[in-house]
Backbone as CSV, one residue per row, in Angstrom:
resi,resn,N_x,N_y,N_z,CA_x,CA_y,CA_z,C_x,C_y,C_z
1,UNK,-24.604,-8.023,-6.668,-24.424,-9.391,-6.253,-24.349,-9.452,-4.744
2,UNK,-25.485,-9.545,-3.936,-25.176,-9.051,-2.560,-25.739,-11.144,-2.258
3,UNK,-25.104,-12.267,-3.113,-24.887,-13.737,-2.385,-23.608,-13.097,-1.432
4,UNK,-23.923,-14.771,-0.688,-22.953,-14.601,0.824,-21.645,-15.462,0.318
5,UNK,-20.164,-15.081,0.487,-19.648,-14.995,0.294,-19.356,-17.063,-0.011
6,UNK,-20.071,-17.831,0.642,-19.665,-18.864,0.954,-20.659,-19.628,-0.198
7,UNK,-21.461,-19.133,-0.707,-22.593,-19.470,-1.887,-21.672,-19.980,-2.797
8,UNK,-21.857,-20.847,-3.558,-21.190,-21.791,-4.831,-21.522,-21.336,-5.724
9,UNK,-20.251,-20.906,-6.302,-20.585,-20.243,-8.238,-19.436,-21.264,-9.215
10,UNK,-20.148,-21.240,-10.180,-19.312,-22.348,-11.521,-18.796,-21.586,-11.974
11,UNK,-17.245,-22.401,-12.212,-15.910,-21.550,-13.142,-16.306,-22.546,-13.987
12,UNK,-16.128,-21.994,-15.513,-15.648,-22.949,-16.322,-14.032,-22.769,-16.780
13,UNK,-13.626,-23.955,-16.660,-12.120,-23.683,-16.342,-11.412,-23.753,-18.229
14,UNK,-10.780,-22.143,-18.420,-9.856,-22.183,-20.225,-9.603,-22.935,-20.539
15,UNK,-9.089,-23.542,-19.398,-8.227,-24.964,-20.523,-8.712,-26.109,-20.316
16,UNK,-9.662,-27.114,-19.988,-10.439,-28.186,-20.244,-12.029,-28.324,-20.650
17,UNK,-12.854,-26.981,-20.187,-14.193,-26.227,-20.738,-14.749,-26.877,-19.391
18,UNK,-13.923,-27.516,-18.058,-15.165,-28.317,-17.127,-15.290,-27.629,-16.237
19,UNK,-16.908,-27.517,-15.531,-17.282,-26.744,-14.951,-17.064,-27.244,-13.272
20,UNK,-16.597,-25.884,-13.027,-16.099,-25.944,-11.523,-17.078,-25.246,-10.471
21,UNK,-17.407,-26.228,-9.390,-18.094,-25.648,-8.090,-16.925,-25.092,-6.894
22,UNK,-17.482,-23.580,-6.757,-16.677,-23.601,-5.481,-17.421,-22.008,-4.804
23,UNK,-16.680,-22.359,-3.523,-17.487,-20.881,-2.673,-17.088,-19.478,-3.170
24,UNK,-17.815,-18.777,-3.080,-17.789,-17.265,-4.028,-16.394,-17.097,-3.339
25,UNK,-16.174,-16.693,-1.783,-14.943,-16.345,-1.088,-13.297,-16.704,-1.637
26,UNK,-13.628,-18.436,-2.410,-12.243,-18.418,-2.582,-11.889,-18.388,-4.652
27,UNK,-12.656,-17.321,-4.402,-12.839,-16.911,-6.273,-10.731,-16.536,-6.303
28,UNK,-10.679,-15.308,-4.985,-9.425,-14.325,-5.559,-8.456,-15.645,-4.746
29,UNK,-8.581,-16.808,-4.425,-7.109,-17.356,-3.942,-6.781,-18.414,-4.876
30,UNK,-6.629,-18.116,-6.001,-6.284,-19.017,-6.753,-6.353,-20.249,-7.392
31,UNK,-8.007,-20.283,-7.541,-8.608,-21.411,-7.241,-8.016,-22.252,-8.484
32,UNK,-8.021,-23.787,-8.386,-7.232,-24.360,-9.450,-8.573,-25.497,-10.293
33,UNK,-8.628,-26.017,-11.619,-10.008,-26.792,-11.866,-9.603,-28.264,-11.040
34,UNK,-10.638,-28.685,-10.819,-10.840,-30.070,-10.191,-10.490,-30.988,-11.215
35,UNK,-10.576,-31.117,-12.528,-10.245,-31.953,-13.788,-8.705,-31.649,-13.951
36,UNK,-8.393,-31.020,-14.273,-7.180,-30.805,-15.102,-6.078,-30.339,-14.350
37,UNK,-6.132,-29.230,-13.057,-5.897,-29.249,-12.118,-5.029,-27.693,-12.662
38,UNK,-5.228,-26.635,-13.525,-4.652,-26.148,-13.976,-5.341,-24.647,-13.284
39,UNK,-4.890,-23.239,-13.363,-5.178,-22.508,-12.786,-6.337,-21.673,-13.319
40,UNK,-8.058,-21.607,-12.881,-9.153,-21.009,-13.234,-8.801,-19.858,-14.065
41,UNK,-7.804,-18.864,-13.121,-7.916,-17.199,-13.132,-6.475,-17.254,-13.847
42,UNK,-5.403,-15.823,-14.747,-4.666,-16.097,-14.550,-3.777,-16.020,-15.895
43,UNK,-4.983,-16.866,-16.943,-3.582,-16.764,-18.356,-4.020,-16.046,-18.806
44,UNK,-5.224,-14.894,-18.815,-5.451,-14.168,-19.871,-6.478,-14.284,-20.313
45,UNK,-7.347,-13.744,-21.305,-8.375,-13.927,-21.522,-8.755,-15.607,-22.869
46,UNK,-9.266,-15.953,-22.557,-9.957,-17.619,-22.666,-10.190,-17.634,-24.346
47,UNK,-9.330,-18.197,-25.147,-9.929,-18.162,-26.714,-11.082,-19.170,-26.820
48,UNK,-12.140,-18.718,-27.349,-13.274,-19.290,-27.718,-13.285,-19.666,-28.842
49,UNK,-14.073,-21.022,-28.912,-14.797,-21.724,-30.491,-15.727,-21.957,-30.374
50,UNK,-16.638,-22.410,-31.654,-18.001,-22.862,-31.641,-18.028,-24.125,-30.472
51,UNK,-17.269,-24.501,-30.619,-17.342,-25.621,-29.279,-17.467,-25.391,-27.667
52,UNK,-17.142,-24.226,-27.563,-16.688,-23.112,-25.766,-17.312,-22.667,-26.120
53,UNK,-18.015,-21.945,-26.702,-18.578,-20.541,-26.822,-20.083,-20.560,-25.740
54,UNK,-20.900,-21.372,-26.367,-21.821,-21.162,-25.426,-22.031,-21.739,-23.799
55,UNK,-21.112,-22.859,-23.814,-20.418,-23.228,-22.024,-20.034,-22.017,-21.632
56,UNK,-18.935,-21.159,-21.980,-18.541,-20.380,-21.188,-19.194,-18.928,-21.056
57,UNK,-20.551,-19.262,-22.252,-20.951,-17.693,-21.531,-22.554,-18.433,-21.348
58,UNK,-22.486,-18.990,-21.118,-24.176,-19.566,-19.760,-23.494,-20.588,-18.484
59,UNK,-22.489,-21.127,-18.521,-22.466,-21.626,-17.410,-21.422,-20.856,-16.371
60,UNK,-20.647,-19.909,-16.566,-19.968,-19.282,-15.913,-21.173,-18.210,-14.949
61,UNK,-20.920,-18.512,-13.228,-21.427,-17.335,-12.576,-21.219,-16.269,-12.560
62,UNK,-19.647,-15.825,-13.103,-19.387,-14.448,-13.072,-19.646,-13.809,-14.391
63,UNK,-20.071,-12.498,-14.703,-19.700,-12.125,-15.984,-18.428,-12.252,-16.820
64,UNK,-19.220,-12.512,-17.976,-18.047,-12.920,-19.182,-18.241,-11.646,-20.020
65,UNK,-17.192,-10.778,-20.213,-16.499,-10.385,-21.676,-16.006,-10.840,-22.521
66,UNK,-16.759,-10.701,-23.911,-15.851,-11.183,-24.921,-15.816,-10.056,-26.058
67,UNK,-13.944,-10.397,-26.385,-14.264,-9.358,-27.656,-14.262,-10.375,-29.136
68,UNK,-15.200,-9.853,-29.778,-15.351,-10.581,-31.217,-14.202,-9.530,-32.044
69,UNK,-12.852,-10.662,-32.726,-12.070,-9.413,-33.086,-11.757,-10.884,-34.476
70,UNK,-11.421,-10.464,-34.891,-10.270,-11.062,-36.324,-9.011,-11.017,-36.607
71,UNK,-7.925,-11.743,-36.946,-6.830,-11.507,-37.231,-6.630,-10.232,-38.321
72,UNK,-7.379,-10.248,-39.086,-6.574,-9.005,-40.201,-7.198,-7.437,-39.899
73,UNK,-7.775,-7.420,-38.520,-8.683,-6.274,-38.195,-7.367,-5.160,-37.613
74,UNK,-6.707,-4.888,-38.210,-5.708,-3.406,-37.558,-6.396,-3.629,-35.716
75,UNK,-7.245,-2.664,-36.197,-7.633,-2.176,-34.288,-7.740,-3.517,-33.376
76,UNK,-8.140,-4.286,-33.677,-8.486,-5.604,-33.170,-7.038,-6.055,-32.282
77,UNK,-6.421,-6.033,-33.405,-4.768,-6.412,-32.707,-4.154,-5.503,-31.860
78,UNK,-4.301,-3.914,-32.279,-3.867,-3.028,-31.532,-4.686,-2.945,-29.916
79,UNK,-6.091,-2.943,-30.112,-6.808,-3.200,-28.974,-6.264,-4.621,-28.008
80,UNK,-5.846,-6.152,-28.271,-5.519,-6.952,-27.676,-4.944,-6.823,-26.266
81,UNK,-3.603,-6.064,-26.181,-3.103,-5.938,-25.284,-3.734,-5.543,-24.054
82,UNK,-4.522,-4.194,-24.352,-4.993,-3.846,-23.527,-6.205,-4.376,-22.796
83,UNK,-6.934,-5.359,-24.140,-7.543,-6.402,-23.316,-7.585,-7.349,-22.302
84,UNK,-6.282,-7.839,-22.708,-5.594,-8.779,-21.705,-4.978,-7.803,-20.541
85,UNK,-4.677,-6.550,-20.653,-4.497,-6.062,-19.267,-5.665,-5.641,-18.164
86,UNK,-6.731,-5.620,-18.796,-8.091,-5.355,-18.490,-8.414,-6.721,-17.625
87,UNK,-8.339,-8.114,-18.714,-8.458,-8.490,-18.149,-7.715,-9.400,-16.515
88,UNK,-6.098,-8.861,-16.305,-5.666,-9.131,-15.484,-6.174,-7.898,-14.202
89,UNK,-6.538,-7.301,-14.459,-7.149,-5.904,-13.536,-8.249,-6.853,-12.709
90,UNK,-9.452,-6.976,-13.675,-10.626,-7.968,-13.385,-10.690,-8.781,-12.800
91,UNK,-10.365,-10.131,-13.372,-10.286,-11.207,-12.865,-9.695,-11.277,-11.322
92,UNK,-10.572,-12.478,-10.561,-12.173,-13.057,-11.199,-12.978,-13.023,-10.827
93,UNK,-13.151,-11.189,-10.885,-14.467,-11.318,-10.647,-15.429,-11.598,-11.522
94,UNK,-14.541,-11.323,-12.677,-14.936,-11.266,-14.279,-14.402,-11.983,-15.234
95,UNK,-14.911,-13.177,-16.317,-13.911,-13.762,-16.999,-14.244,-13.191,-18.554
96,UNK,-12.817,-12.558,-18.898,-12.226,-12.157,-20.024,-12.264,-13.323,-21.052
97,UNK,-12.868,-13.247,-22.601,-12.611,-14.482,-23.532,-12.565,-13.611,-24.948
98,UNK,-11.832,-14.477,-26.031,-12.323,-13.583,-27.279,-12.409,-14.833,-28.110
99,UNK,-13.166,-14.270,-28.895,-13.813,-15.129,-30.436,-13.227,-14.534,-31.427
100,UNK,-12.676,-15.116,-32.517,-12.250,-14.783,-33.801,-13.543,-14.893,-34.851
101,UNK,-14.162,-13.696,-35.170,-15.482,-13.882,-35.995,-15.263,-14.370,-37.529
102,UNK,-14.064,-14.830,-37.565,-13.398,-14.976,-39.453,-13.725,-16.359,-39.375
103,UNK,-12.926,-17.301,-37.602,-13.114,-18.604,-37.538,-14.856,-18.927,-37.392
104,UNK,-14.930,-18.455,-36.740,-16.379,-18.650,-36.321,-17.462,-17.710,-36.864
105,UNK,-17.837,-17.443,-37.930,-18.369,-16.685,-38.347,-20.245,-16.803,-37.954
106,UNK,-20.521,-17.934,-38.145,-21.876,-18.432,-37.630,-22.503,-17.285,-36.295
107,UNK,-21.171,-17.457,-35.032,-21.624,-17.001,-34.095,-21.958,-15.463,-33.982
108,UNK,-20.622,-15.072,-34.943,-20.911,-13.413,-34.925,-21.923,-13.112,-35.575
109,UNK,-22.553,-13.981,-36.478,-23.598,-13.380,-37.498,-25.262,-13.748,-36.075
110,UNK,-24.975,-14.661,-34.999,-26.092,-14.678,-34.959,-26.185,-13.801,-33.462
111,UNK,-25.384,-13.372,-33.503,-25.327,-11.908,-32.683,-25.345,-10.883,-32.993
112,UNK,-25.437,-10.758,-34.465,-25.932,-9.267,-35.495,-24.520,-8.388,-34.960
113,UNK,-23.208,-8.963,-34.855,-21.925,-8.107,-34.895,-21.872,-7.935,-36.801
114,UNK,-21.799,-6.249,-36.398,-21.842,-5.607,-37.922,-20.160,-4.707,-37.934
115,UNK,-19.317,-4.547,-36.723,-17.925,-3.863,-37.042,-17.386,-5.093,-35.657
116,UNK,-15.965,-4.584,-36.125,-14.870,-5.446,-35.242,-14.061,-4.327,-34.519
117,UNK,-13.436,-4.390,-33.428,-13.695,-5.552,-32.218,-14.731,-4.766,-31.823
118,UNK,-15.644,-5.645,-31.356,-17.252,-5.702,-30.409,-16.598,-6.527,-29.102
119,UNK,-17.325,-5.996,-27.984,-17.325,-6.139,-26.576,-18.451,-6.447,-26.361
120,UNK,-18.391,-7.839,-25.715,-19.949,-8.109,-25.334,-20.032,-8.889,-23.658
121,UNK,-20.636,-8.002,-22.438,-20.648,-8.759,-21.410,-22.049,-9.736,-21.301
122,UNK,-21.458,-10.895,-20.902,-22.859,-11.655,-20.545,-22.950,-11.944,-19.483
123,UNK,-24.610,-12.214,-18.858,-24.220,-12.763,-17.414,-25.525,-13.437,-17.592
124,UNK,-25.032,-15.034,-17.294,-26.031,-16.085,-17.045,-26.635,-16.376,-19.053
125,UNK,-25.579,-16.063,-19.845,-25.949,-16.710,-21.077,-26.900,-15.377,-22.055
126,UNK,-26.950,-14.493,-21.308,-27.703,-12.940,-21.968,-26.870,-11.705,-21.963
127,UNK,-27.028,-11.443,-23.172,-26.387,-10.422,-23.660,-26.810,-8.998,-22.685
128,UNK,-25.596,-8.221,-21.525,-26.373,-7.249,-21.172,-25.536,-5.870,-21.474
129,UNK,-24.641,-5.629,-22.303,-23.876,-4.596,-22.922,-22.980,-4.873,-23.351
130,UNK,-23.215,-4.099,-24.889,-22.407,-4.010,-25.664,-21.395,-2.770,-26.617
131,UNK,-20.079,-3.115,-26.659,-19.429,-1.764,-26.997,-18.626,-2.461,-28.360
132,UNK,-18.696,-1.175,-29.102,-17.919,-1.461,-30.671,-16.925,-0.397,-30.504
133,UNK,-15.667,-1.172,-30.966,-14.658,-0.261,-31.789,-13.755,-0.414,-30.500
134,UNK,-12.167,-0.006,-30.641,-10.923,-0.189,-29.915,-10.890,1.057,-28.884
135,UNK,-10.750,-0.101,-27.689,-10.588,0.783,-26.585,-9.457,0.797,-25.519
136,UNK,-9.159,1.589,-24.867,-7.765,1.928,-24.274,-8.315,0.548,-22.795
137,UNK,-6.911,0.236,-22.087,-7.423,-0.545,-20.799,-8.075,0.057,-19.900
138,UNK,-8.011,1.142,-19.209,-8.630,1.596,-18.544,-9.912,2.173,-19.109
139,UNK,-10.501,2.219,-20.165,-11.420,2.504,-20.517,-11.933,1.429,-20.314
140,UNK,-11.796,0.137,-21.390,-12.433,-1.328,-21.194,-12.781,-1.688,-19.693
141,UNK,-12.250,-0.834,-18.637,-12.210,-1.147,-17.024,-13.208,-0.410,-16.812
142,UNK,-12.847,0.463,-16.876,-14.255,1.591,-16.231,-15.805,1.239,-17.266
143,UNK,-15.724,0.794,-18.521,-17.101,0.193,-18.984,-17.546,-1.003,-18.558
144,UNK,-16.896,-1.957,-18.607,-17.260,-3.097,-17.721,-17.396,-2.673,-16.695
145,UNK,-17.109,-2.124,-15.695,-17.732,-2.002,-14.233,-18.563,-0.953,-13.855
146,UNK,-18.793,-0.439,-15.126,-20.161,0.376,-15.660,-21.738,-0.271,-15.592
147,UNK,-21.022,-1.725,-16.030,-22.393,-2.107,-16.639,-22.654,-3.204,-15.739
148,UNK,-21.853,-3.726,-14.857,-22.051,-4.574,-13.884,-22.471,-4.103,-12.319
């Protein structure tokens, strides 16, 4: 990503889905949404529905992770934590989200997710790596910035 620091990238902000303009530079100061007025970066990684799902992974400039996990998935839950510490490591350069594939089943099926939790980074709405099965935080760190 060699844009100039002052170039405009869209947040879509967790908690209202509205998309935010602002200069790449003031990504790490805390930028807050223009709608809702609540903080971009910050709570954790972003729960997705069929309703968010495809806003936040085509209109977001930065890469999005998401893990497709389920409530009754053992590893899924055990993996969580460390997701969310992953994603406080990250952010924002990177926005962290997860999908429940039990609620939303449509989406996981039309992403050919065949085990749980799946890791999927997108950037600009395309799928560009993907990892299956429960991973430690610093692992989830060092693969994401593997593939970016």
């Amino acid at each position: 990503m060699s844009e100039s620091a002052s170039a405009p990238v869209h947040i879509v902000c967790p908690q209202c889905a509205g998309v935010n303009r602002l200069p790449k530079a003031k990504l790490g100061q805390a930028p807050k949404c223009g709608s809702c007025h609540q903080s971009l970066f910050g709570q954790g990684p972003q729960e997705l529905s069929a309703s968010t799902y495809q806003k936040v992974t085509t209109r977001n400039d930065i890469p999005v992770v998401v893990d497709f996990w389920a409530p009754w998935c053992g590893p899924c839950r055990a993996m969580a934590p460390a997701f969310s510490e992953a994603a406080t490591q990250l952010e924002p350069k990177v926005r962290f989200a997860k999908l429940n594939t039990e609620a939303e089943p449509a989406i996981g099926g039309g992403l050919s997710i065949k085990g749980i939790p799946t890791m999927i980074v997108f950037m600009g709405g395309k799928e560009i790596a993907r990892q299956s099965g429960a991973m430690a935080k610093n692992d989830i760190v060092r693969w994401v910035e593997s593939v970016l």
